[in-house]
PDB file of N, CA, C and O in Angstrom, chain B, residues numbered from 101:
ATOM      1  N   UNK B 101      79.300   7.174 -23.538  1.00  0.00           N
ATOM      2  CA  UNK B 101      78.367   7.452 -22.484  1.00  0.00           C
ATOM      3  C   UNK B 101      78.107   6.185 -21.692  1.00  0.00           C
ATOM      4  O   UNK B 101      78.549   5.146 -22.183  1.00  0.00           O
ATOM      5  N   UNK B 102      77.671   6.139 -20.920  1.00  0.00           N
ATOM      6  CA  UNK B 102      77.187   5.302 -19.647  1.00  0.00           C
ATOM      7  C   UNK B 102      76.182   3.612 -20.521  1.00  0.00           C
ATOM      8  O   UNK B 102      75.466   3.547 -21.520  1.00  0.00           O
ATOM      9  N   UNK B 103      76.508   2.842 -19.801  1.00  0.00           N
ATOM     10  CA  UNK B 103      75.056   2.024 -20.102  1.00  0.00           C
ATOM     11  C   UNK B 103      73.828   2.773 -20.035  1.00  0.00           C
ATOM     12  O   UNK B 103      73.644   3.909 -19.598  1.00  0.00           O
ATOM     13  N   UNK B 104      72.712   1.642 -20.727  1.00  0.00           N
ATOM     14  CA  UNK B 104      71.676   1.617 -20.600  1.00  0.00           C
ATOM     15  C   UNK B 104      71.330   2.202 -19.062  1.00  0.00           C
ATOM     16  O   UNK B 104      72.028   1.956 -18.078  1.00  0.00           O
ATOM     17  N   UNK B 105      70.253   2.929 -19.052  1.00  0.00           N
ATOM     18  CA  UNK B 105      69.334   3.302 -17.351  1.00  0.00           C
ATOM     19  C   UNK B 105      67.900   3.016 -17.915  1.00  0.00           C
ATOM     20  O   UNK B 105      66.963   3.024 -17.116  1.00  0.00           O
ATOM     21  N   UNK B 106      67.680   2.776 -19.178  1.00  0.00           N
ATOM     22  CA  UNK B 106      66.105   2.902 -19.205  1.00  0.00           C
ATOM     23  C   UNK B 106      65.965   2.580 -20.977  1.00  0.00           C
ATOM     24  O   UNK B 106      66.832   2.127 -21.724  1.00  0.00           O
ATOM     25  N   UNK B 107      64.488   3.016 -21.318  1.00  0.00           N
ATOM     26  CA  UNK B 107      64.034   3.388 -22.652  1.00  0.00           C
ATOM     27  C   UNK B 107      64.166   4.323 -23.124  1.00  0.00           C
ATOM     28  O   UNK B 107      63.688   4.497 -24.245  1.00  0.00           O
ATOM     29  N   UNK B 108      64.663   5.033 -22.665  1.00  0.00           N
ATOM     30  CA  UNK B 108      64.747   6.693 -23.211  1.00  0.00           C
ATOM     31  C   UNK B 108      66.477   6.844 -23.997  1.00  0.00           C
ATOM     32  O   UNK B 108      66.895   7.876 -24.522  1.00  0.00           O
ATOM     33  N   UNK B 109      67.087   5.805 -23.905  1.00  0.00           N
ATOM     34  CA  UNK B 109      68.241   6.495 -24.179  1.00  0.00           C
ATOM     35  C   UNK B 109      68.383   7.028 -26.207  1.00  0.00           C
ATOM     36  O   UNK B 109      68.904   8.034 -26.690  1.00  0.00           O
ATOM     37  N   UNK B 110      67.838   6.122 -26.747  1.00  0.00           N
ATOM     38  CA  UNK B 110      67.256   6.392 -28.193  1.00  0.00           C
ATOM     39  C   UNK B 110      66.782   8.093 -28.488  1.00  0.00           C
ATOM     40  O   UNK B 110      67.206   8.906 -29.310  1.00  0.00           O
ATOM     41  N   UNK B 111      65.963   8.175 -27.668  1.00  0.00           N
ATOM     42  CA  UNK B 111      65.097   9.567 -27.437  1.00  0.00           C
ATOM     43  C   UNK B 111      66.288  10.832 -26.928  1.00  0.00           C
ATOM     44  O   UNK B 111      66.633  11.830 -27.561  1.00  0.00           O
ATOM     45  N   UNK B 112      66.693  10.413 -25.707  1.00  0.00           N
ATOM     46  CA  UNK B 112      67.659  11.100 -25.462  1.00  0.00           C
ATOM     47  C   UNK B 112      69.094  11.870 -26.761  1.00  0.00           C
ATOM     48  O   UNK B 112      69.557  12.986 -26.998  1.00  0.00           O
ATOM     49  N   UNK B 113      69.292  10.482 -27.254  1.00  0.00           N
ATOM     50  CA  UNK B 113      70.179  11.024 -28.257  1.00  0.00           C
ATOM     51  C   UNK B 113      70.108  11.872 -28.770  1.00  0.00           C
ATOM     52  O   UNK B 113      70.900  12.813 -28.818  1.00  0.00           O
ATOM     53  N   UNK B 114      68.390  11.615 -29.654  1.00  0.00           N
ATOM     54  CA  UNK B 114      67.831  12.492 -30.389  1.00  0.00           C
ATOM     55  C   UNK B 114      67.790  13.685 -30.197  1.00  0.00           C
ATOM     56  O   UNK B 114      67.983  14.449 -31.143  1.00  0.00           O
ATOM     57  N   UNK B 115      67.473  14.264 -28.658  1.00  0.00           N
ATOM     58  CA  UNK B 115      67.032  15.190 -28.545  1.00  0.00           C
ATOM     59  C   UNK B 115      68.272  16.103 -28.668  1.00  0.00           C
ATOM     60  O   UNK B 115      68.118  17.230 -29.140  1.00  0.00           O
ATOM     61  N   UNK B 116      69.775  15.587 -28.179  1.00  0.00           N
ATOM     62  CA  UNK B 116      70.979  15.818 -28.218  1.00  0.00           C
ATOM     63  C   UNK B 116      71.136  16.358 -29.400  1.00  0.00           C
ATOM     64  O   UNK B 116      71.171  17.553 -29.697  1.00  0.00           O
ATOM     65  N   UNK B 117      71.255  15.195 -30.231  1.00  0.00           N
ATOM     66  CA  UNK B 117      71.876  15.466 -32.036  1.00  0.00           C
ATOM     67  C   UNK B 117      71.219  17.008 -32.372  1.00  0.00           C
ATOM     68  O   UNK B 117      71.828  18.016 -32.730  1.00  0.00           O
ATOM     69  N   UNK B 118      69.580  16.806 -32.097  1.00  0.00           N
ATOM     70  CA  UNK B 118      68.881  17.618 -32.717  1.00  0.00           C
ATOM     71  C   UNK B 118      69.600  19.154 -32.232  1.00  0.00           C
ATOM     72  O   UNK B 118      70.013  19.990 -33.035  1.00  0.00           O
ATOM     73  N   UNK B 119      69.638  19.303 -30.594  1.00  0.00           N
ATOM     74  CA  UNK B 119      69.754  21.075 -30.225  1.00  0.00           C
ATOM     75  C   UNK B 119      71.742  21.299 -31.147  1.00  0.00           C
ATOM     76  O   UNK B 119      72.259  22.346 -31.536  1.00  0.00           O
ATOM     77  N   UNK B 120      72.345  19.800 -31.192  1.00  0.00           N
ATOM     78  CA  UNK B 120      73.880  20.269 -31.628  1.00  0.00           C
ATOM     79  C   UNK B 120      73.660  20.790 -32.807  1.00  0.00           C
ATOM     80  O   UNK B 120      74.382  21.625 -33.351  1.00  0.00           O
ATOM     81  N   UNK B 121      72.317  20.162 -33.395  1.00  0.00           N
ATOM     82  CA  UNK B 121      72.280  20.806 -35.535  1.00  0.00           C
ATOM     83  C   UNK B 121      72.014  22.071 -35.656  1.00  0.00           C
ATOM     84  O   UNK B 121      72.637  22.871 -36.354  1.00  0.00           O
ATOM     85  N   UNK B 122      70.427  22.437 -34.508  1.00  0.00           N
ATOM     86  CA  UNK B 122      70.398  23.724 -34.382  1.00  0.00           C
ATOM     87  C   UNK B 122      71.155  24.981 -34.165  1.00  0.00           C
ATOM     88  O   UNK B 122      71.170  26.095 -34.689  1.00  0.00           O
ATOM     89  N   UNK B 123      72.261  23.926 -32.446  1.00  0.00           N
ATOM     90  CA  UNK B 123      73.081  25.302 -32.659  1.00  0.00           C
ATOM     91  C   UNK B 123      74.161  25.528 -33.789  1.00  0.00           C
ATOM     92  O   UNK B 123      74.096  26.636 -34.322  1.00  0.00           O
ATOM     93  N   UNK B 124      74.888  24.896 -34.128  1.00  0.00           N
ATOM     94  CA  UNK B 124      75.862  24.376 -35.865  1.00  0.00           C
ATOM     95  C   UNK B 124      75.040  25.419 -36.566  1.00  0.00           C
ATOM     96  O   UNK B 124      75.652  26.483 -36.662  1.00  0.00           O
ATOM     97  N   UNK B 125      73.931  25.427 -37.044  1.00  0.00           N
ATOM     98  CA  UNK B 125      73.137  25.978 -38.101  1.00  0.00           C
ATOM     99  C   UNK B 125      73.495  27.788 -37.868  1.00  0.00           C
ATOM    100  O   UNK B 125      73.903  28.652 -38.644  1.00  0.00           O
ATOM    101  N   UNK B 126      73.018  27.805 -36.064  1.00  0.00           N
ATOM    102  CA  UNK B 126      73.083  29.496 -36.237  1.00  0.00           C
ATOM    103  C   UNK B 126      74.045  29.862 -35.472  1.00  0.00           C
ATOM    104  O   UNK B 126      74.138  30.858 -34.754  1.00  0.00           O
ATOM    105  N   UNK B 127      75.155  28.540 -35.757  1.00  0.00           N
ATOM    106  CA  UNK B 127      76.474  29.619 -34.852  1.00  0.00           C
ATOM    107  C   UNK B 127      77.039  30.670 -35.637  1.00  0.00           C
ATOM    108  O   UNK B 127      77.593  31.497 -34.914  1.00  0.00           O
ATOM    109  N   UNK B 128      77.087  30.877 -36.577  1.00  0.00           N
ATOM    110  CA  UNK B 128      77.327  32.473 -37.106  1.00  0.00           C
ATOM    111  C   UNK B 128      76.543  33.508 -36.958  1.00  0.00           C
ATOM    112  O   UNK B 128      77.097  34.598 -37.104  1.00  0.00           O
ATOM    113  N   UNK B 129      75.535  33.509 -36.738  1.00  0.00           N
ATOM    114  CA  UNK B 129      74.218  34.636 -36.016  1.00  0.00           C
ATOM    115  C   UNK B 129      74.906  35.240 -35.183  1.00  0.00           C
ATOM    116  O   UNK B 129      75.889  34.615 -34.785  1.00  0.00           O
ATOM    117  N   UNK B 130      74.702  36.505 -34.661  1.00  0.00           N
ATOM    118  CA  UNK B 130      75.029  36.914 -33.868  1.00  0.00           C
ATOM    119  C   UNK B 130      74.161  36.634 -32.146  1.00  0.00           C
ATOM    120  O   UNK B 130      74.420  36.534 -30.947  1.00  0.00           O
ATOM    121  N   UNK B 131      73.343  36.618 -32.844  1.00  0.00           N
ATOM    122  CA  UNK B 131      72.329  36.642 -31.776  1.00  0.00           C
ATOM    123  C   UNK B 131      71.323  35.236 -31.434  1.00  0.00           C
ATOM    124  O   UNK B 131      70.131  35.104 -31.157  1.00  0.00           O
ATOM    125  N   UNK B 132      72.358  34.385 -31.595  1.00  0.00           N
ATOM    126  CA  UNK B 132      71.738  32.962 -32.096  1.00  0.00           C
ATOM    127  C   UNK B 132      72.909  32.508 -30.494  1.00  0.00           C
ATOM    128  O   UNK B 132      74.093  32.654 -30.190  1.00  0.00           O
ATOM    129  N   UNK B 133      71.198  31.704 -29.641  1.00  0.00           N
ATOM    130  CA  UNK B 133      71.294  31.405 -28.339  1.00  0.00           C
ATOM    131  C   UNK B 133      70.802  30.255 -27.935  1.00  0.00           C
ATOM    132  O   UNK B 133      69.571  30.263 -27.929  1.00  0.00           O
ATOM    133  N   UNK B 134      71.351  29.136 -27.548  1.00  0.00           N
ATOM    134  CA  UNK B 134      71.137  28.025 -27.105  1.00  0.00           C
ATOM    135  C   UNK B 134      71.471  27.105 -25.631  1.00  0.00           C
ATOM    136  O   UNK B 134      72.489  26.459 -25.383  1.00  0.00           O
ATOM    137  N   UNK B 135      70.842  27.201 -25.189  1.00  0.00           N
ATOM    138  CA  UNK B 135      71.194  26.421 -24.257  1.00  0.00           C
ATOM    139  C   UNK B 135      70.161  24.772 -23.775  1.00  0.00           C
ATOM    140  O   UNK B 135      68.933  24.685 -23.778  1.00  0.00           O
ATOM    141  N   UNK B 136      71.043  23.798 -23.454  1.00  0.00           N
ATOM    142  CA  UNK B 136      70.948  22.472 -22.865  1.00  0.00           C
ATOM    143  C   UNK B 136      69.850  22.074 -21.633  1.00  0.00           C
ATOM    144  O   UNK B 136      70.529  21.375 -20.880  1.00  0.00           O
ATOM    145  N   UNK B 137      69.152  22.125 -21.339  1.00  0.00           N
ATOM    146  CA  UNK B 137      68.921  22.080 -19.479  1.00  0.00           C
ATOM    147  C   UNK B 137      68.400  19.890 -19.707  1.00  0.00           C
ATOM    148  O   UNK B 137      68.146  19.215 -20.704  1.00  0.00           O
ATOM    149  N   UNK B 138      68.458  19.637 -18.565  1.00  0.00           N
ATOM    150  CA  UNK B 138      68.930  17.968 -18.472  1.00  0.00           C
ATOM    151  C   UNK B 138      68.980  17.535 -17.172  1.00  0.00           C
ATOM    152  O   UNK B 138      69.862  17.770 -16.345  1.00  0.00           O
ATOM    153  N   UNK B 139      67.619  16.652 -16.997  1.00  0.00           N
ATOM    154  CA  UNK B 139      68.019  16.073 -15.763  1.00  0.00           C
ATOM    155  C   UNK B 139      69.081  14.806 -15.651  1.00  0.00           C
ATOM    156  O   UNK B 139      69.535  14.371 -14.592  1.00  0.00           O
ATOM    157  N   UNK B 140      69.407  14.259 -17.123  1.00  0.00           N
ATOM    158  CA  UNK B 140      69.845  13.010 -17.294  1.00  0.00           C
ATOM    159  C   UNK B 140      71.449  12.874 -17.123  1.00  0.00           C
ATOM    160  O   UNK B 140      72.162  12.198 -17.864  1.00  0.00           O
ATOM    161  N   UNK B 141      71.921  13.686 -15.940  1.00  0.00           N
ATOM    162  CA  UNK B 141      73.035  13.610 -15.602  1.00  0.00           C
ATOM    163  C   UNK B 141      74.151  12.267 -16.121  1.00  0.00           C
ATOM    164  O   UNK B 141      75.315  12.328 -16.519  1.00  0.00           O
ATOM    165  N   UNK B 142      73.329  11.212 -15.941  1.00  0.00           N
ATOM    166  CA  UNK B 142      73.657   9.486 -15.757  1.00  0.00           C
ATOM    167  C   UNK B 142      74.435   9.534 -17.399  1.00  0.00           C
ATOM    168  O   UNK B 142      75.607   9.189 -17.551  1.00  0.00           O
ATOM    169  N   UNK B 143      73.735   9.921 -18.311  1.00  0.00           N
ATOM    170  CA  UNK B 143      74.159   9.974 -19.819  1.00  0.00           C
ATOM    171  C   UNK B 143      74.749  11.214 -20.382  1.00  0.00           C
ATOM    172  O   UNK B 143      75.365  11.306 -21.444  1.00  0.00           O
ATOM    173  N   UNK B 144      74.481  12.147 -19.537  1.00  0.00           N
ATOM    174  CA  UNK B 144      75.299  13.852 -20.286  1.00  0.00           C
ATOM    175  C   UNK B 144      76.308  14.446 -19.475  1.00  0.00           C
ATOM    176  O   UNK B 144      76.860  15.525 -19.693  1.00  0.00           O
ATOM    177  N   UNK B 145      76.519  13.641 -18.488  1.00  0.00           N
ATOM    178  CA  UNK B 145      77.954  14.848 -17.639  1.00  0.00           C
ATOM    179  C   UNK B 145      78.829  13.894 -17.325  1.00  0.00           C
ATOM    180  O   UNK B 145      78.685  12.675 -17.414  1.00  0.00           O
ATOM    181  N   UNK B 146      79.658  14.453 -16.988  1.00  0.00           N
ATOM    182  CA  UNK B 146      81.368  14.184 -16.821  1.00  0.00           C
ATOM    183  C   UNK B 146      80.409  12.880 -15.743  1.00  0.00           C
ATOM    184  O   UNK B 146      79.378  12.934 -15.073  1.00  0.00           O
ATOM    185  N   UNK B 147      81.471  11.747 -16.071  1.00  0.00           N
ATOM    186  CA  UNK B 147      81.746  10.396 -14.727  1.00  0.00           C
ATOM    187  C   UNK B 147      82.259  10.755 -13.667  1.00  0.00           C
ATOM    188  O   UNK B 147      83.390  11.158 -13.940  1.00  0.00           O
ATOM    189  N   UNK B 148      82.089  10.826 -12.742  1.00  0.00           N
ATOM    190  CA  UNK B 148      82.388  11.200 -11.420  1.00  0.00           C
ATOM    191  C   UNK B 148      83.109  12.269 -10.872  1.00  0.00           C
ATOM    192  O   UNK B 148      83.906  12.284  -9.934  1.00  0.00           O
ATOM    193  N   UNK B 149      82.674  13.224 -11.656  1.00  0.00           N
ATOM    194  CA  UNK B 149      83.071  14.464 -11.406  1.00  0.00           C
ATOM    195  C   UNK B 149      81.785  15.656 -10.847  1.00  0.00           C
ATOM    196  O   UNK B 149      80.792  15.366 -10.179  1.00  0.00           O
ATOM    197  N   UNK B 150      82.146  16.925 -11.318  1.00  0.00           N
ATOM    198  CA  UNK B 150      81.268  18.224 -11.746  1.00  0.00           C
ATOM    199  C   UNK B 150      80.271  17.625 -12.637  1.00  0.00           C
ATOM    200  O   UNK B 150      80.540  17.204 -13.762  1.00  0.00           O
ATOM    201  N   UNK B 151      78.972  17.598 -12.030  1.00  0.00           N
ATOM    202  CA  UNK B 151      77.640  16.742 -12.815  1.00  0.00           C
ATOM    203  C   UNK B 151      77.036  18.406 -13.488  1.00  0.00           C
ATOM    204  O   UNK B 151      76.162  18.524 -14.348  1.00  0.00           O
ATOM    205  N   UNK B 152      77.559  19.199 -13.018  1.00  0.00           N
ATOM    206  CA  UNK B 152      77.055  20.575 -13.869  1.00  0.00           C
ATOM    207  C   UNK B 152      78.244  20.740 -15.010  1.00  0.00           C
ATOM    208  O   UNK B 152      78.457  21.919 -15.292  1.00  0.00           O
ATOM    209  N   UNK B 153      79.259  19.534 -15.893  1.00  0.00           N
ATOM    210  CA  UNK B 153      80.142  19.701 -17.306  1.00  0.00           C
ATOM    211  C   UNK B 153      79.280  18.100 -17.898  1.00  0.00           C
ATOM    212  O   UNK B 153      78.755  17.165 -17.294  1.00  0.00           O
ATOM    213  N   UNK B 154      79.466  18.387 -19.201  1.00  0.00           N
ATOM    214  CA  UNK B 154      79.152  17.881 -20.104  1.00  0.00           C
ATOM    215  C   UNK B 154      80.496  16.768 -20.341  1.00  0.00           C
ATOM    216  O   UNK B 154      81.716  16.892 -20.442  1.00  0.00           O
ATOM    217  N   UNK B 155      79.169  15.227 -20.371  1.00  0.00           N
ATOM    218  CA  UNK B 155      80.442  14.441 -20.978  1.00  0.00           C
ATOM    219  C   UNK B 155      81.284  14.530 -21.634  1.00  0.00           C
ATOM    220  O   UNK B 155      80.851  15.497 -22.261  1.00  0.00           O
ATOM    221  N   UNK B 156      82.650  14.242 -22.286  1.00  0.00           N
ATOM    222  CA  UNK B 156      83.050  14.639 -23.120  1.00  0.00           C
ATOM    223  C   UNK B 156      82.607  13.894 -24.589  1.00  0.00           C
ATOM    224  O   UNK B 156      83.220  14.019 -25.649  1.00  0.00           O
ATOM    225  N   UNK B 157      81.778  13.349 -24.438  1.00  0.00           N
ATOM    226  CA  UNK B 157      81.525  12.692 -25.657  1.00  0.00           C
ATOM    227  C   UNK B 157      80.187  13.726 -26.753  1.00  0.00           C
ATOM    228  O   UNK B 157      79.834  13.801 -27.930  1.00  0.00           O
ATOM    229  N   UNK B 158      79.901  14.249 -25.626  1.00  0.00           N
ATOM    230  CA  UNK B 158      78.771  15.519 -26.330  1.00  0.00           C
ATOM    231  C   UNK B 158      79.459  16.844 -25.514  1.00  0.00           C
ATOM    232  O   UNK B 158      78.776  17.865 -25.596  1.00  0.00           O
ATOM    233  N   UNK B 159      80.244  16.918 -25.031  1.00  0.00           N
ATOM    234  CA  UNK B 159      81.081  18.574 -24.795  1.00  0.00           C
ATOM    235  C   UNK B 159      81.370  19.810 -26.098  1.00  0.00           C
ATOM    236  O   UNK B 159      81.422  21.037 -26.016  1.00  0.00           O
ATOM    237  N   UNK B 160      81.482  19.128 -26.973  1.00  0.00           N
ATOM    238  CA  UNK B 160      81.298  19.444 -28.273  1.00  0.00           C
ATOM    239  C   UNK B 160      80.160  20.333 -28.759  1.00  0.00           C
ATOM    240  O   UNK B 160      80.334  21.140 -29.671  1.00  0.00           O
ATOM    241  N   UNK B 161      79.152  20.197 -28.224  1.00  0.00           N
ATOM    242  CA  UNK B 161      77.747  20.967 -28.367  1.00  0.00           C
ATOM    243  C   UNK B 161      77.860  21.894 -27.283  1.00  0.00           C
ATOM    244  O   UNK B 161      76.880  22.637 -27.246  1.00  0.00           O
ATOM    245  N   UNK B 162      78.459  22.053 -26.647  1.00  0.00           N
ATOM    246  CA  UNK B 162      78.571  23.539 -25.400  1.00  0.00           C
ATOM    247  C   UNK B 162      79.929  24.132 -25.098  1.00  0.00           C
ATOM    248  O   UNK B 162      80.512  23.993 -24.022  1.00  0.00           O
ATOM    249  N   UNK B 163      80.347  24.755 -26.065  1.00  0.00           N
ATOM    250  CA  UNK B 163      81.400  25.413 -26.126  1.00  0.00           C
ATOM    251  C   UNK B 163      80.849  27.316 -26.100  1.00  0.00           C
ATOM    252  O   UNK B 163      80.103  27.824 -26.937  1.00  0.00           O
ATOM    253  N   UNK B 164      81.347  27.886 -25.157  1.00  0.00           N
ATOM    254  CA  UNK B 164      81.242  29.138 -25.445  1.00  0.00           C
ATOM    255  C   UNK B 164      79.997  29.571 -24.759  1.00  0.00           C
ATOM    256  O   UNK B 164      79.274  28.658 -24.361  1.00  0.00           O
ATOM    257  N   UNK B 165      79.612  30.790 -24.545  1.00  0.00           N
ATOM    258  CA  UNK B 165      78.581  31.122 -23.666  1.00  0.00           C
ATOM    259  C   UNK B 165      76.940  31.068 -24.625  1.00  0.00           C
ATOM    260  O   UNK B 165      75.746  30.988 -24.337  1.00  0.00           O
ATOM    261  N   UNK B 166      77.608  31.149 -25.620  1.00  0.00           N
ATOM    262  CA  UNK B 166      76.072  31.246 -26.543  1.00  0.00           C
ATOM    263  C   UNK B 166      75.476  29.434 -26.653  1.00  0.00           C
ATOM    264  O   UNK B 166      74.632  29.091 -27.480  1.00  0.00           O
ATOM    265  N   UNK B 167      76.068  28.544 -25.733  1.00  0.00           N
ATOM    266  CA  UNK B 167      75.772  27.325 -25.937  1.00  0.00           C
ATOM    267  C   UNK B 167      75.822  26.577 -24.462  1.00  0.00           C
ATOM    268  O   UNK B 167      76.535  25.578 -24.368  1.00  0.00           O
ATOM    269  N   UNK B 168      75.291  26.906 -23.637  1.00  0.00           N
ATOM    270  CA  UNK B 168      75.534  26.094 -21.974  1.00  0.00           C
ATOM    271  C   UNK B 168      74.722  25.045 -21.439  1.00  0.00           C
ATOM    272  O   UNK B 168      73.510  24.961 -21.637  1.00  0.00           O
ATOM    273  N   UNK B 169      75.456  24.184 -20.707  1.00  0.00           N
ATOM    274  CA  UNK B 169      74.893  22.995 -20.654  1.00  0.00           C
ATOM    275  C   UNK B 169      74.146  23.008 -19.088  1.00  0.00           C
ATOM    276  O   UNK B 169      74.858  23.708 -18.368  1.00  0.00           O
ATOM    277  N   UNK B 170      73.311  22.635 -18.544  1.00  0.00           N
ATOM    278  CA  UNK B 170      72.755  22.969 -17.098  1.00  0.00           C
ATOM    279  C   UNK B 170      72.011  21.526 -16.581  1.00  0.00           C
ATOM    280  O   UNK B 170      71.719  20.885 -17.590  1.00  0.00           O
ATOM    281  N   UNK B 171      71.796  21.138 -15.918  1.00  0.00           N
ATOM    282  CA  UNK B 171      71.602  20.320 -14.958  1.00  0.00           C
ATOM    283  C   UNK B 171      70.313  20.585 -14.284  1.00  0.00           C
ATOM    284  O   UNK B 171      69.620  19.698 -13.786  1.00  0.00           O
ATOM    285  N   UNK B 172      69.989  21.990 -14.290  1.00  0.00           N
ATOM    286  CA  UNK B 172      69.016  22.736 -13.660  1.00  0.00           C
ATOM    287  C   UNK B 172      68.238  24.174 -14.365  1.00  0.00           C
ATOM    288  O   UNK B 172      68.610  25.054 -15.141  1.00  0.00           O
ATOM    289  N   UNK B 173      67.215  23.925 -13.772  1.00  0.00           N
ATOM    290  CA  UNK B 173      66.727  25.290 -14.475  1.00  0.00           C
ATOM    291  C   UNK B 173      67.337  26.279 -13.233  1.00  0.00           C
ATOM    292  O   UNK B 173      66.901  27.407 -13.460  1.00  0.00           O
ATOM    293  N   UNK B 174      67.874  26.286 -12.451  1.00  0.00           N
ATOM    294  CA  UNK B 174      67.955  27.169 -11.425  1.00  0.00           C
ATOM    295  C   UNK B 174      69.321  27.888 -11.820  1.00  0.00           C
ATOM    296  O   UNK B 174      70.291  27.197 -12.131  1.00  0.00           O
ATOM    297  N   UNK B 175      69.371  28.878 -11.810  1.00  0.00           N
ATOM    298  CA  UNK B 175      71.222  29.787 -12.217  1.00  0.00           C
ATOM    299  C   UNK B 175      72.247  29.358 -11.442  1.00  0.00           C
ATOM    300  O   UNK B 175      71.887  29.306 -10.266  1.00  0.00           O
ATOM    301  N   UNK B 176      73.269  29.059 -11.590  1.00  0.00           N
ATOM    302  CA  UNK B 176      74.224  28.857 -11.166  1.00  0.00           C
ATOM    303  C   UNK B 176      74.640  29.759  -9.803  1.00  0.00           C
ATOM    304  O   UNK B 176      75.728  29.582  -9.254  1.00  0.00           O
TER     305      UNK B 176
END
């Protein structure tokens, strides 16, 4: 991921690791639904690309529709 932008990047991680354990935990559920939303483009999306895909260094946590990564609360 990117340098440093601030104090938050510690926090940020966290919050990362944490929704990837959750979804891991109930990806066999059927009905087990997760999604990402993130203003922190700078640390979670592709480098100079589509800022609505996931770096590839955490792409890994949004595979498949029961797991999407967003940029926005607004729908695509």
């Amino acid at each position: 991921m990117h340098p440093s932008r601030g104090g938050n990047d510690a926090a940020d991680a966290l919050l990362l690791e944490m929704y990837g354990a959750a979804a891991r935990a109930d990806g066999n559920h059927p009905d087990g639904r997760y999604c990402f939303v993130t203003l922190n483009v700078r640390d979670f999306s592709v480098v100079g690309d589509d800022l609505r895909l996931p770096h590839p260094d955490c792409a890994e946590f949004f595979t498949g529709p029961r797991s999407p990564y967003f940029i926005s609360c607004r729908q695509r």
